[in-house]
C-alpha positions in Angstrom: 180.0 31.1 97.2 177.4 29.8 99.3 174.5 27.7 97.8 172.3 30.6 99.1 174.2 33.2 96.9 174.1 31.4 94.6 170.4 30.5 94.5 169.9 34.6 94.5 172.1 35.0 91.5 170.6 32.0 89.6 167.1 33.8 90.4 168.3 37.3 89.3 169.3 35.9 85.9 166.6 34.5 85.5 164.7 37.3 86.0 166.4 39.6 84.4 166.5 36.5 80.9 162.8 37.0 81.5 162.5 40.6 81.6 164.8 40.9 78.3 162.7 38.1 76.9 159.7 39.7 77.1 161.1 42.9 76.0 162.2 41.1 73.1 159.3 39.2 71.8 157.5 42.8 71.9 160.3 44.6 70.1 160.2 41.7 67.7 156.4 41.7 67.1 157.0 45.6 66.7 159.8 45.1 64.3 157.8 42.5 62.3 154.5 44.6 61.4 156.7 47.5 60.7 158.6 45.2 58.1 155.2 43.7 56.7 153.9 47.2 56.5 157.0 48.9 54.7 157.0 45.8 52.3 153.0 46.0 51.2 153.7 49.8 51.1 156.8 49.4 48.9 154.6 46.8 46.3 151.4 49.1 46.1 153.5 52.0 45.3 155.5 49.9 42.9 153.0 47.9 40.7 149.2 49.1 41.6 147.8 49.6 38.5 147.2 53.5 39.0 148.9 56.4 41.0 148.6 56.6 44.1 149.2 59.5 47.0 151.7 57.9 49.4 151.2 60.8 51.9 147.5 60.3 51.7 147.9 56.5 52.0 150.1 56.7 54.9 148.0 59.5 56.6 144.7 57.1 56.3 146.5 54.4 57.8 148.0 56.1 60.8 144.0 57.2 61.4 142.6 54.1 61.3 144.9 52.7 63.3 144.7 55.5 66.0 140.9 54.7 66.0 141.5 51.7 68.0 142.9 53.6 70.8 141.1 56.9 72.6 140.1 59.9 70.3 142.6 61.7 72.3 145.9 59.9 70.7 146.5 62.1 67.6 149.1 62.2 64.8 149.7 66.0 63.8 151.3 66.8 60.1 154.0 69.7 60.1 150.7 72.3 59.7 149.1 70.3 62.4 151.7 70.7 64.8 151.6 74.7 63.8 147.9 74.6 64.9 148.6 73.1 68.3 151.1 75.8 68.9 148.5 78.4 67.8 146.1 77.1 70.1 148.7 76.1 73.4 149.6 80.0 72.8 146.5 81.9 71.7 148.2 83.7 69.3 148.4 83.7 65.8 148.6 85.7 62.5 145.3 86.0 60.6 142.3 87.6 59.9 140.6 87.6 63.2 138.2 84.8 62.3 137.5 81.3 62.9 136.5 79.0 59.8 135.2 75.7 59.4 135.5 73.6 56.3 133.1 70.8 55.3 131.5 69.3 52.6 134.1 71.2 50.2 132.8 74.5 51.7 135.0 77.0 54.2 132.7 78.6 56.4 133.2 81.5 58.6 131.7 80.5 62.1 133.4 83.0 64.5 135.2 86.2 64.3 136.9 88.3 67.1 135.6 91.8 67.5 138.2 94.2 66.3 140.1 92.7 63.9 141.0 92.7 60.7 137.7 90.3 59.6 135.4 92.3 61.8 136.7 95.6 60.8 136.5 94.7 57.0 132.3 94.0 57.3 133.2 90.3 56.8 129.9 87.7 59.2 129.5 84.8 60.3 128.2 82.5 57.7 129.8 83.8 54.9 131.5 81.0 52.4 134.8 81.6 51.3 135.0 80.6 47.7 138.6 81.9 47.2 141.7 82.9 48.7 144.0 85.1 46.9 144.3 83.2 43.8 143.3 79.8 45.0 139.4 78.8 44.4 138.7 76.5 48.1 136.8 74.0 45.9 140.0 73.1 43.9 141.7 73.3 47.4 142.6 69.3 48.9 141.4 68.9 51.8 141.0 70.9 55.4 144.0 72.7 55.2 142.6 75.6 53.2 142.4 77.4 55.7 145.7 77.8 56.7 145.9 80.1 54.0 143.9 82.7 55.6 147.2 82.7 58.2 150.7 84.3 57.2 153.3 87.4 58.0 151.5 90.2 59.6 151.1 93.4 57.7 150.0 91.4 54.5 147.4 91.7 52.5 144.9 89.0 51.6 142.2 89.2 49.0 139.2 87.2 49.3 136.0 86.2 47.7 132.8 85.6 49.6 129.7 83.9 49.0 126.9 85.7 51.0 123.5 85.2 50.6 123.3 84.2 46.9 125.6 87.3 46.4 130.0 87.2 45.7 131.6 90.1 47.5 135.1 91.4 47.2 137.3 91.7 50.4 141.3 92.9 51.1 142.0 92.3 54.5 145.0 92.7 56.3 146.6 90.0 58.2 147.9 91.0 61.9 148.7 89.3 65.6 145.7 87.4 67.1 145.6 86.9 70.7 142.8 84.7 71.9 141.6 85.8 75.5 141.0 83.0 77.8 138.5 85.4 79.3 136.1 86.8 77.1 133.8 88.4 79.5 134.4 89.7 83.5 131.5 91.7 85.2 131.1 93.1 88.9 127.8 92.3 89.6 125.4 92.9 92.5 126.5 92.8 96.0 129.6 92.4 95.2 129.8 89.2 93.5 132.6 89.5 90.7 132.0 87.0 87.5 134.6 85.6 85.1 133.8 83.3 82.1 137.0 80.9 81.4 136.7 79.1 78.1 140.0 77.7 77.3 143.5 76.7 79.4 146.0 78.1 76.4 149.3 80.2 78.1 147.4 82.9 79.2 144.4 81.3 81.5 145.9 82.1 85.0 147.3 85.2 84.0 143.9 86.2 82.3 142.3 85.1 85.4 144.6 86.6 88.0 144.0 90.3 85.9 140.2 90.1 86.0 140.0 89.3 89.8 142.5 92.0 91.0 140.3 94.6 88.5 137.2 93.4 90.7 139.1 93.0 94.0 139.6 96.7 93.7 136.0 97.8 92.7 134.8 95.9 95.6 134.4 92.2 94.5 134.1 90.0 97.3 132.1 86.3 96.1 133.2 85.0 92.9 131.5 82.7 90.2 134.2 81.3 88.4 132.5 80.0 84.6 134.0 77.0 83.1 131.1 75.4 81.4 131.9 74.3 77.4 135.6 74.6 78.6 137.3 72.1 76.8 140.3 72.2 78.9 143.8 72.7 77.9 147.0 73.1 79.4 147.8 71.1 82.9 150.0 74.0 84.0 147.6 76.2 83.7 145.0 74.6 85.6 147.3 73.8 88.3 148.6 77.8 88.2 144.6 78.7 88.2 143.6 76.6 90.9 146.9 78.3 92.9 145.4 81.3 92.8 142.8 80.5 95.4 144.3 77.6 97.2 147.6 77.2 99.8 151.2 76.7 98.5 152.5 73.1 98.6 149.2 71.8 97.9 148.6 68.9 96.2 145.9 69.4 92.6 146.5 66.7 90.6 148.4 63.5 90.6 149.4 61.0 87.1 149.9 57.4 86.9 151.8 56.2 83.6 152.9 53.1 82.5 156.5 54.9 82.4 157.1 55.6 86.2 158.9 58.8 85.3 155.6 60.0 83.5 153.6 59.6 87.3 153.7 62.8 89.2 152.2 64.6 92.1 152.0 68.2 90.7 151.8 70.7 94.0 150.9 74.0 93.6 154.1 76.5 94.1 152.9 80.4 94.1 151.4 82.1 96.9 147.7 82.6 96.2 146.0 85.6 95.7 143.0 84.9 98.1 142.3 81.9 100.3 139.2 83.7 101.7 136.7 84.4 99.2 133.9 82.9 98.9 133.8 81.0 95.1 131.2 78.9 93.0 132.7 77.4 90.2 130.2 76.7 87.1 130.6 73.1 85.1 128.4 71.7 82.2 128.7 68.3 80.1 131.1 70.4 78.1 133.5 71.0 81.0 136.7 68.5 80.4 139.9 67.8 81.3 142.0 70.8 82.6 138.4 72.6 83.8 138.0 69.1 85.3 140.7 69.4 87.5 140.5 72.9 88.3 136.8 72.2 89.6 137.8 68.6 91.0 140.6 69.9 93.0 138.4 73.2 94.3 136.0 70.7 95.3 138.2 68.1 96.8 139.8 70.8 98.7 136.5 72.5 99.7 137.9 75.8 98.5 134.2 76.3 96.4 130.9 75.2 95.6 130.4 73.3 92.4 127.0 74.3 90.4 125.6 72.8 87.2 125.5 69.7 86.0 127.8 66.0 85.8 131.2 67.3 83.7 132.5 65.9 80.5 134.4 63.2 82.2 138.0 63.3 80.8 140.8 61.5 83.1 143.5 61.1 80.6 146.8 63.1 79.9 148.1 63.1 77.1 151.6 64.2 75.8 153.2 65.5 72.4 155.6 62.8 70.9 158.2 64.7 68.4 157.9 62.3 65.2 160.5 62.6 62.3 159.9 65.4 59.3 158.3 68.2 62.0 155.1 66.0 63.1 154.4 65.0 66.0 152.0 62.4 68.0 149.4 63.6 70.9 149.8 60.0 72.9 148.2 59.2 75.9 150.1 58.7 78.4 148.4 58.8 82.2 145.4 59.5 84.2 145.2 62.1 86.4 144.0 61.9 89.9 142.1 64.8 91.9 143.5 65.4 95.4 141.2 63.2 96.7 142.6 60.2 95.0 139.7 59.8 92.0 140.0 59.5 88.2 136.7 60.8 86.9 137.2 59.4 83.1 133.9 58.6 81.9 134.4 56.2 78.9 136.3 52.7 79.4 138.7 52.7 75.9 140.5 50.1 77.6 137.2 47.4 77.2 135.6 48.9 73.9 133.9 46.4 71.4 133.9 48.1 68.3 132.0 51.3 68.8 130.4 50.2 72.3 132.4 51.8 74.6 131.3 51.1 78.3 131.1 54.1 81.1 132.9 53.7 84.1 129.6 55.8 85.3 127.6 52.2 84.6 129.0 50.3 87.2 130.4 50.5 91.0 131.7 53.8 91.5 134.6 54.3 94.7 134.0 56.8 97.6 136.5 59.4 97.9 136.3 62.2 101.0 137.3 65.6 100.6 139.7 67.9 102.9 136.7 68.4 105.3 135.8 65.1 105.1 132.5 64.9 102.5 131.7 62.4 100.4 132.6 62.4 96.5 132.7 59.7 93.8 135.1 58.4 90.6 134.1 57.6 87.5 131.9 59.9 85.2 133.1 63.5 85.8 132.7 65.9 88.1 129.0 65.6 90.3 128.1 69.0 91.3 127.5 69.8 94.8 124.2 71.9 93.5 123.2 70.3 89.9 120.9 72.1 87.9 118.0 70.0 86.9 117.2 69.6 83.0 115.4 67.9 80.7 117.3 65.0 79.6 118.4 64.9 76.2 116.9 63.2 73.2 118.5 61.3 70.5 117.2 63.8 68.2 118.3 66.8 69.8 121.9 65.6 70.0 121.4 65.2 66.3 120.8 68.8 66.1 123.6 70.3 67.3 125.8 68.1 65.4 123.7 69.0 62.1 124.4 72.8 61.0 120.3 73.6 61.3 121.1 76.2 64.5 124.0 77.5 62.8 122.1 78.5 59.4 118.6 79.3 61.2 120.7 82.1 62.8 122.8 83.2 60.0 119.5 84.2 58.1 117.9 85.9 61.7 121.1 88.0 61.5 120.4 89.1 57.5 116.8 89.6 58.3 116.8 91.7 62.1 119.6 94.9 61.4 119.7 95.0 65.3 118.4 92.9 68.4 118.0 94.3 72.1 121.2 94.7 74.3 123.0 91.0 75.6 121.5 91.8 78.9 117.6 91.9 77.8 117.6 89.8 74.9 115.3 87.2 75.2 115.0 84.6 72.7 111.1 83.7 73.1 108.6 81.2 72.8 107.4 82.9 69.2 111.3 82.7 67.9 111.5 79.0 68.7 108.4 78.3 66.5 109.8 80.2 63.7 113.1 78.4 63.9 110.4 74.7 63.9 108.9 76.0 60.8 112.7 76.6 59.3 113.1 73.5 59.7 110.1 71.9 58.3 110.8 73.9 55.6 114.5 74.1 55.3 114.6 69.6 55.3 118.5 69.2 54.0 119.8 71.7 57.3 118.5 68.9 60.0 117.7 65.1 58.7 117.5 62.1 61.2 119.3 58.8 60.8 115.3 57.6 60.2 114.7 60.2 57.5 118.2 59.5 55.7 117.8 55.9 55.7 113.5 56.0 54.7 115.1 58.7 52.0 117.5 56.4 50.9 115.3 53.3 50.2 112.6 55.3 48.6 115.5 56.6 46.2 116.8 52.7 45.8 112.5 52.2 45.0 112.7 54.7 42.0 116.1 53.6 40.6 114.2 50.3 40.2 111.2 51.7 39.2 108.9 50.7 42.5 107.8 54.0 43.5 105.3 54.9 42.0 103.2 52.8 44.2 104.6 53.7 47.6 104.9 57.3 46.6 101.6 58.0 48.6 102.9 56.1 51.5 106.4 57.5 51.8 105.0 61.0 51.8 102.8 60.6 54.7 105.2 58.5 56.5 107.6 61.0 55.9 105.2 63.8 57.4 105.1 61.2 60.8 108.7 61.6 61.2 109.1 65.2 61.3 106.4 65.2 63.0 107.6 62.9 66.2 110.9 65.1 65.4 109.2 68.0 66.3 107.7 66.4 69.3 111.4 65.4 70.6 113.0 68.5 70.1 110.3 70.1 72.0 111.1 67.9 75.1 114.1 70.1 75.4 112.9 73.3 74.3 114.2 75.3 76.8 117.9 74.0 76.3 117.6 74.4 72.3 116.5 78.1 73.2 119.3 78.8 75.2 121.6 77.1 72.4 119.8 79.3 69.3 120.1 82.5 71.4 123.8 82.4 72.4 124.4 81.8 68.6 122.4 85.1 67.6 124.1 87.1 70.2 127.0 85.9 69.0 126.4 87.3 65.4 125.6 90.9 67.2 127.9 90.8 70.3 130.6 88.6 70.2 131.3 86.2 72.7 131.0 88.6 75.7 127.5 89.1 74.3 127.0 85.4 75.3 127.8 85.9 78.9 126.2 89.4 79.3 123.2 87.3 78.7 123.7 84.3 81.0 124.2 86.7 83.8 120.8 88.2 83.4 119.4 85.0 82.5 121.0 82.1 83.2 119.9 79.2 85.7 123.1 78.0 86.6 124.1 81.9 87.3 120.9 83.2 89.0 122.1 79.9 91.6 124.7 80.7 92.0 124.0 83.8 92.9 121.6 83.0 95.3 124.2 80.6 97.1 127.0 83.0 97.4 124.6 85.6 98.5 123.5 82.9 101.7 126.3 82.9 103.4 125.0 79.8 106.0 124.0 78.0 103.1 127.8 78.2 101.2 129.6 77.2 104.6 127.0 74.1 104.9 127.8 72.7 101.5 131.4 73.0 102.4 131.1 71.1 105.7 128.7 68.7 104.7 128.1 68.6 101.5 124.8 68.4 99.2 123.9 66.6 96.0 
């Protein structure tokens, strides 16, 4: 053997030694938590002083430890994994209606018109109190409301809290289908409309139906509606961009740390129309699968993208089967839009703590499109028309995470029998000072982090018997606060409108209510309108772009 051979097999060992070595110390670092773990676990259970829940201890570690990572790395419990199915599929046995359940209460927040719920008189709003024979307040934890699912054909009885009143309710549990598409309308001039708010199984076929019902009536401009999609399925945004762009093209790429997990997904149907004009509509609530679908549309200059900056949600993520029927949501890749850029917003891989930096903050890479326009990474999607609003306050994203929109409409509903059809109803100036004083007067729906904490001390003041003094004062600083609330809310009055009024529709209409509306309202829809309808102007944007 010559002394170069030799010198090449020397080098490969010693790559190879180093390559097991290092796979080694990491399986051994790995082995050795999992042993410290199982060995604290085994002494707590053993000798702390009182019972303890080793499901519950388990399941709080596993969470805290996910924490660390994205929000989108998940562990899943066996009725978990049944609600991942449920919404991957859109179908279900239950009631018809969606519930919520906080602060030991199960609320209903949405039902779906013509079933069981709906057809029984049951609203939004109402609070469950029990469930057969199960009281929810003796119920642990969340998954109460599994128990509103089951066979289909059986009976469930039910008692509801509504308005201060218990009501009495058998309603039959059936099939559930959840449309992707809650609304499609042929409007004016032929521009055909189709709201998409979900990727489950059925988006591209849901889709495909509505456009070929247009096509025949006459559709030819489409406005494709993706804002406060939360995305979904990859398939089926790859299937749903294929509809309107060439086979063999490319939509999405993945990079992965395991080079088996990095793909270049291609479309593989034929479409069903590479002509028509399209404007797809995105919103800060447009993520992941509605990401790509309006990323790759752009890349690929197959449509105009109105609205404003999407959610900004690069990563993949893939189900993990765990032992005993769980399972583990891990992220595994980011995606890639045809043009080569990730758009994930937030930098998990640099957090400190709860600072999480945006990739939006610093340099962001040029990209170019098929016809050759300019587009950037980092931060979403950037419309090629954005929609100018108000920026958001502190305090109004407070609001919508507090349940004051959500009850403020829930009494409208009890106190108006009937508002005007989707199409005419106008929330106005006069409701939005109503829903003000509601919340003046209604102080526990809607508290700042200011009022909590000002709340909080003055409570500490009395415990140690200091208030009396600062009474005065707290009340009238306590006045200034909802005061400079008031004043920060109003700063996006026109968004809060929008978001009280799709709620009360709701209540009356459904969700197809909600986009009857926007198309006779809407700012985003009256653009796009107004783009498709401007023939020179659509072909410009699409050749050289506009921002």
């Amino acid at each position: 053997m010559t002394k170069l051979k030799k010198g090449i097999l020397i080098l490969g060992f010693l790559v190879i030694g180093s390559v097991l070595f290092a796979f080694r110390t990491d399986y051994f670092e790995v082995a050795k938590q999992m042993e410290i773990y199982t060995t604290m676990f085994k002494e707590i259970n053993m000798y702390y002083i009182d019972e303890i829940n080793p499901a519950k201890l388990t399941d709080t570690a596993i969470k805290n430890m996910l924490n660390d990572l994205d929000p989108y790395t998940k562990f899943y419990d066996e009725q978990g994994v049944e609600d991942v199915k449920i919404n991957s599929s859109g179908e279900y046995s239950g009631i018809g209606a969606q519930s919520n359940y906080y602060d030991g209460k199960l609320i209903i927040i949405e039902l779906f018109k013509g079933y069981s719920a709906d057809k029984a008189g049951i609203k939004v709003g109402d609070q469950i109190i029990k469930i057969d024979n199960i009281l929810v307040e003796d119920y642990n934890g969340k998954q109460v409301s599994t128990l509103l699912k089951g066979s289909p054909n059986t009976n469930i009885d039910l008692i509801i809290k509504r308005q201060g009143k218990l009501l009495n309710f058998s309603v039959k549990r059936e099939k559930i289908k959840v449309d992707p598409v809650p609304h499609f309308q042929l409007m004016e001039d032929g521009i055909g409309y189709i709201a998409l708010d979900r990727f489950n199984d059925k988006a591209t076929s849901s889709v495909k139906k509505a456009f070929i019902d247009m096509k025949s009536k006459g559709m030819n401009k489409l406005i494709l509606d993706l804002r406060g999609n939360p995305g979904g399925l990859l398939n089926e945004a790859i299937n749903t961009t294929n509809l309107f762009v060439p086979k063999n093209e490319v939509v999405v790429k993945t990079k992965a740390k395991v080079k088996k997990w990095s793909e270049t997904y291609k479309t593989r149907n034929e479409p069903i129309d590479l002509e028509i004009p399209i404007v797809v509509l995105i919103d800060g609530n447009s993520a992941s699968a509605a990401e790509i679908v309006a990323g790759s549309l752009q890349d690929l200059d197959r449509a105009v993208i109105i609205g404003t900056r999407s959610f900004g949600k690069g990563l993949v993520q893939r189900y993990r089967n765990l032992t005993y029927g769980t399972k583990l949501k891990l992220t595994i890749s980011k995606y890639y839009t045809p043009s080569g850029r990730n758009i994930q917003e937030l930098d998990y891989t640099n957090r400190n703590g709860n600072d999480i930096p945006k990739f939006s903050e610093k340099n962001r890479n040029a990209f170019k499109t098929k016809n050759g326009r300019t587009v950037y990474d980092g931060g979403g999607i950037a419309p090629d028309i954005k929609i100018e609003k108000a920026e958001r306050t502190d305090i109004t994203k407070a609001l919508y995470k507090s349940d004051a929109i959500f009850n403020y409409a829930t009494n409208y509903y009890f106190k108006n029998e009937s508002i005007a059809n989707p199409d005419t109803y106008v929330f106005n100036n006069s409701d939005y000072q109503n829903f003000i004083s509601f919340i003046k007067q209604n102080k526990t729906s809607f508290k700042t982090v200011s009022e909590k904490k000002f709340d909080s001390a003055f409570k500490t003041a009395k415990n140690e018997n200091l208030s009396n003094s600062i009474d005065h004062t707290y009340q009238n600083l306590m006045v200034q606060l909802v005061a400079q609330k008031i004043e920060a809310l109003n700063k996006n009055k026109e968004e809060i409108k929008e978001h009280i009024s799709n709620e009360i529709i709701n209540r009356y209409y459904f969700k197809k209510g909600e986009y009857q509306n926007h198309i006779a309202y809407n700012k985003s829809v009256k653009e796009a309108v107004k783009v498709l309808k401007n023939e020179e102007q659509y072909n410009q944007i699409l050749k050289n772009g506009r921002n």
